[in-house]
Residue, then its C-alpha position, 0 to 999 in steps of 0.5 A: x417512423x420516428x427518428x433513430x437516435x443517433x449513436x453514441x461516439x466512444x471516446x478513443x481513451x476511456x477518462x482518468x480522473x485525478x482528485x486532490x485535497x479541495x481547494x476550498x480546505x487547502x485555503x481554510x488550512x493555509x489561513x490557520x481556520x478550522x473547518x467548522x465540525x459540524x459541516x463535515x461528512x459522517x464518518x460512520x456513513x461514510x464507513x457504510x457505504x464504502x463497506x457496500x462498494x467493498x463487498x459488492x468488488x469482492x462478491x462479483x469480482x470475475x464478473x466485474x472484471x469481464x464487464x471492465x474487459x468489455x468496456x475498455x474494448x470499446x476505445x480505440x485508443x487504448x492496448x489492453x493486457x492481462x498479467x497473472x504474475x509480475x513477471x508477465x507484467x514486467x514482460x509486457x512493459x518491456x515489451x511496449x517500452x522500445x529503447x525507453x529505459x526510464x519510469x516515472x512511477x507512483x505511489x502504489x502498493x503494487x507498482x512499487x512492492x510487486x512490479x518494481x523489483x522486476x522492472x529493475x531486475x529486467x534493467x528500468x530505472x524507477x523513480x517515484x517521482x513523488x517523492x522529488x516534489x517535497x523539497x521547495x516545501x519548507x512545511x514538510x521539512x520536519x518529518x513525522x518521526x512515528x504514528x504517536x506524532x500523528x495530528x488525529x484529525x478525524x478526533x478532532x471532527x476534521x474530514x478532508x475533502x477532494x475535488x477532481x483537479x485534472x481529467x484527462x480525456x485525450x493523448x495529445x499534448x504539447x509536453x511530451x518526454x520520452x519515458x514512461x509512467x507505470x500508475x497504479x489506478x486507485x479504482x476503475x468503472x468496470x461500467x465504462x473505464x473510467x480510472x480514478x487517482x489520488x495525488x496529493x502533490x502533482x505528480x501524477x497529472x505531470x506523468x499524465x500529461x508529459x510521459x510518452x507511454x503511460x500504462x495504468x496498473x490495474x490490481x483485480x479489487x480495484x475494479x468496481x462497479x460503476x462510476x459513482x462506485x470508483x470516485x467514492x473509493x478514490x475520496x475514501x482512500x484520502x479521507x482514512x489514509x491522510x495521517x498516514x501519509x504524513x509518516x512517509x513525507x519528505x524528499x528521498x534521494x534515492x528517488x531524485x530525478x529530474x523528468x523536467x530537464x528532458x527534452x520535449x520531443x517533436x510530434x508530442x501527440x504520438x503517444x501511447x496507453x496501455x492499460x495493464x490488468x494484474x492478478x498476481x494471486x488476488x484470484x486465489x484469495x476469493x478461494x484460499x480464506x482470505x478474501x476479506x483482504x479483497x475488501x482493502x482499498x490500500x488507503x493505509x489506514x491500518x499504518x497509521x498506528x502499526x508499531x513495526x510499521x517504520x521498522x520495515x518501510x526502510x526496505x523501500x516497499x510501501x508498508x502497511x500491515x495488510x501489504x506485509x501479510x499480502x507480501x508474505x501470501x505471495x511469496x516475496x516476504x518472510x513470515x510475518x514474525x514481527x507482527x505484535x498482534x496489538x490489533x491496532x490496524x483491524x481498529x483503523x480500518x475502514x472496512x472492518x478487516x480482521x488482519x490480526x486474525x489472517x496473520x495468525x491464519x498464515x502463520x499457522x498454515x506456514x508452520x504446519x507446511x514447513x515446521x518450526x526451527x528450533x530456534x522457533x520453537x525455544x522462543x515459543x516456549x518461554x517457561x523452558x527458556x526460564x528452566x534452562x536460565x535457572x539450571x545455569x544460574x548464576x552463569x546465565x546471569x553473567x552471560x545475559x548481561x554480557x555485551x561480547x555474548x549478546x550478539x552470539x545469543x542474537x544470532x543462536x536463539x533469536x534474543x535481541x542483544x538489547x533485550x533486557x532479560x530478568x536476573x534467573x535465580x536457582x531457587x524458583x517459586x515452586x520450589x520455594x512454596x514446596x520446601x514451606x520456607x517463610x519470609 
């Protein structure tokens, strides 16, 4: 008989990978050296293959999630969850928290725009602990005021490349705080677990190592095939979202504090990891029409020359014009009136998703549903706005232009008070070419 293999031991976590910009690159930039063009990756190839992976998460979705469920069963050290809704998700952590009020959070879209509000409303306090990380670096203290500021570095033939910095295989460490760290994974191996970061500071790897319960978000498009399928998303997300980073750059107060000054606990080795699985209503859109936005990889790319999109970050959520539709198809933000339909984001997206499209699709099935306003309705109907201003003319003149009216206009018929509106005239263009008059 021949020898039995022996039995592969599973690990008690499953691995979190953190990348960063290469070092390599980092060097090059800090020296003032361009990276030659002509040893960067293909954009288009890149594109390709991202799409394949995309499309692939979208198409085989449940399928990739019960494979996920059963491979994070495997580890012993690890509790596992499923969340529908935010409120679940915020139970959940309050459940596992203890007496522990305190967490560090990252970046993520929905950690910060969909969890956050309930964590705070159920008495967290949340720190991006990101943010705090800027203020000794005297390169960020310029902040770019808007995306015409934006380097462009993919037209310049410069494609940022990442390497895994940290990879954390275990739960003991020397370092331990009492808090927790609530992480939105950036894609996870539905094969084996594996979960995959980005940082662009080292926020995570400290919240990795030091928080004393660490719950891994994981959104249902971030579950993906296999290994090799998680890290090239991951890579991607830095690749087509690094210039968008840079319109959100510098300290905020708001988020300032100071997880270093807490004490180091004793038996720092007992800690905790949870791996928390949210819908929050991705399931309905595979069925609802949009699931194309299943296909974003949240690198926020579609940002990089979004003209409202500054406009709307002072709200504290993290923006893109892909997380103001998904927003307002959950339920926690309004119709996406402000959109312009410039169709710059479906230009800058890496897959190919048609967001101008899915706005107009919402707005549609919103008004259809509710109705319009008659303030909706005056201001989609231009021509009765311009009949209207040359029936008072020249009152309305007077009245456009008139600062104590401009607010009550604001606020009646939805015309910003500095809007510049043309001078109305009671003899119109047609009536002019009906009476025959000349000159």
């Amino acid at each position: 008989m021949g020898k039995e293999r022996p039995k592969e031991v599973v690990a008690e976590i499953p691995s979190i990978l953190v990348l960063e910009p290469a070092a390599e690159q980092r060097k090059r930039r800090a020296a003032g050296v361009e990276v030659r063009k002509e040893f960067q990756p293909d954009l288009e190839s890149i594109k390709t293959h991202l799409k394949e992976i995309r499309h692939h998460s979208r198409d085989n979705h449940s399928v990739l999630l019960e494979e996920l469920q059963r491979s994070l069963g495997q580890y012993a050290g690890l509790k596992l969850a499923i969340a529908s809704d935010v409120k679940q998700a915020a139970s959940y952590i309050k459940e596992i928290a203890g007496g522990t009020d305190l967490a560090s959070i990252n970046k993520s879209n929905v950690v910060i725009n969909e969890i956050r509000p309930e964590l705070e409303a159920s008495g967290f306090k949340t720190y991006i602990r990101y943010f705090t990380e800027f203020k000794n670096i005297d390169k960020f203290e310029r902040k770019v005021e808007d995306y015409w500021a934006l380097p462009g570095l993919h037209e310049r033939g410069l494609v940022e490349s990442f390497d895994i910095a940290k990879t954390v295989t275990q739960l003991n460490s020397s370092e331990v705080r009492d808090y927790l760290a609530i992480l939105g994974v950036n894609a996870i191996s539905a094969e084996d677990g594996f979960a995959f970061f980005l940082q662009h500071m080292s926020n995570i790897s400290k919240d990795l190592q030091q928080a004393r319960k660490i719950v891994l978000v994981v959104s249902l498009e971030k579950v993906v095939q296999d290994r090799e399928a998680a890290s090239f998303q991951t890579r991607s997300m830095g690749i087509f979202g690094l210039e968008s980073v840079l319109l959100d750059l510098g300290p905020k107060e708001i988020e300032g504090y100071d997880f270093e000054s807490l004490p180091i606990l004793a038996g720092g080795q007992d800690r905790e990891l949870h791996v928390l699985i949210l819908d929050n209503g991705r399931g309905g859109l595979v069925s609802g029409g949009y699931q194309d936005l299943f296909l974003c990889i949240d690198c926020r790319a579609c940002a990089r020359q979004c003209p409202i999109g500054l406009h709307l970050v002072k709200k504290g959520w993290v923006y893109s014009p892909k997380n103001y539709l998904f927003g307002f198809l959950q339920g926690w933000l309004p119709p996406t009136e402000a959109c312009f339909h410039c169709g710059r984001c479906q230009v800058e997206c890496p897959v190919d998703i048609d967001i101008p499209t899915l706005i107009w699709r919402a707005q549609l099935e919103h008004y259809v549903r509710h109705g319009r306003t008659w303030k909706k309705r005056l201001l989609d109907n231009p021509e009765l706005l311009a009949k209207l201003g040359s029936l008072t003319a020249p009152l309305s003149n007077w009245a456009k232009d008139n600062s104590l009216l401009k607010p009550i206009m604001e606020t009646l018929v939805g015309l910003h008070r500095k809007a510049q509106l043309p001078a109305f005239h009671r003899q119109t263009l047609r009536k002019l070419i009906k009476g025959g008059s000349r000159g």
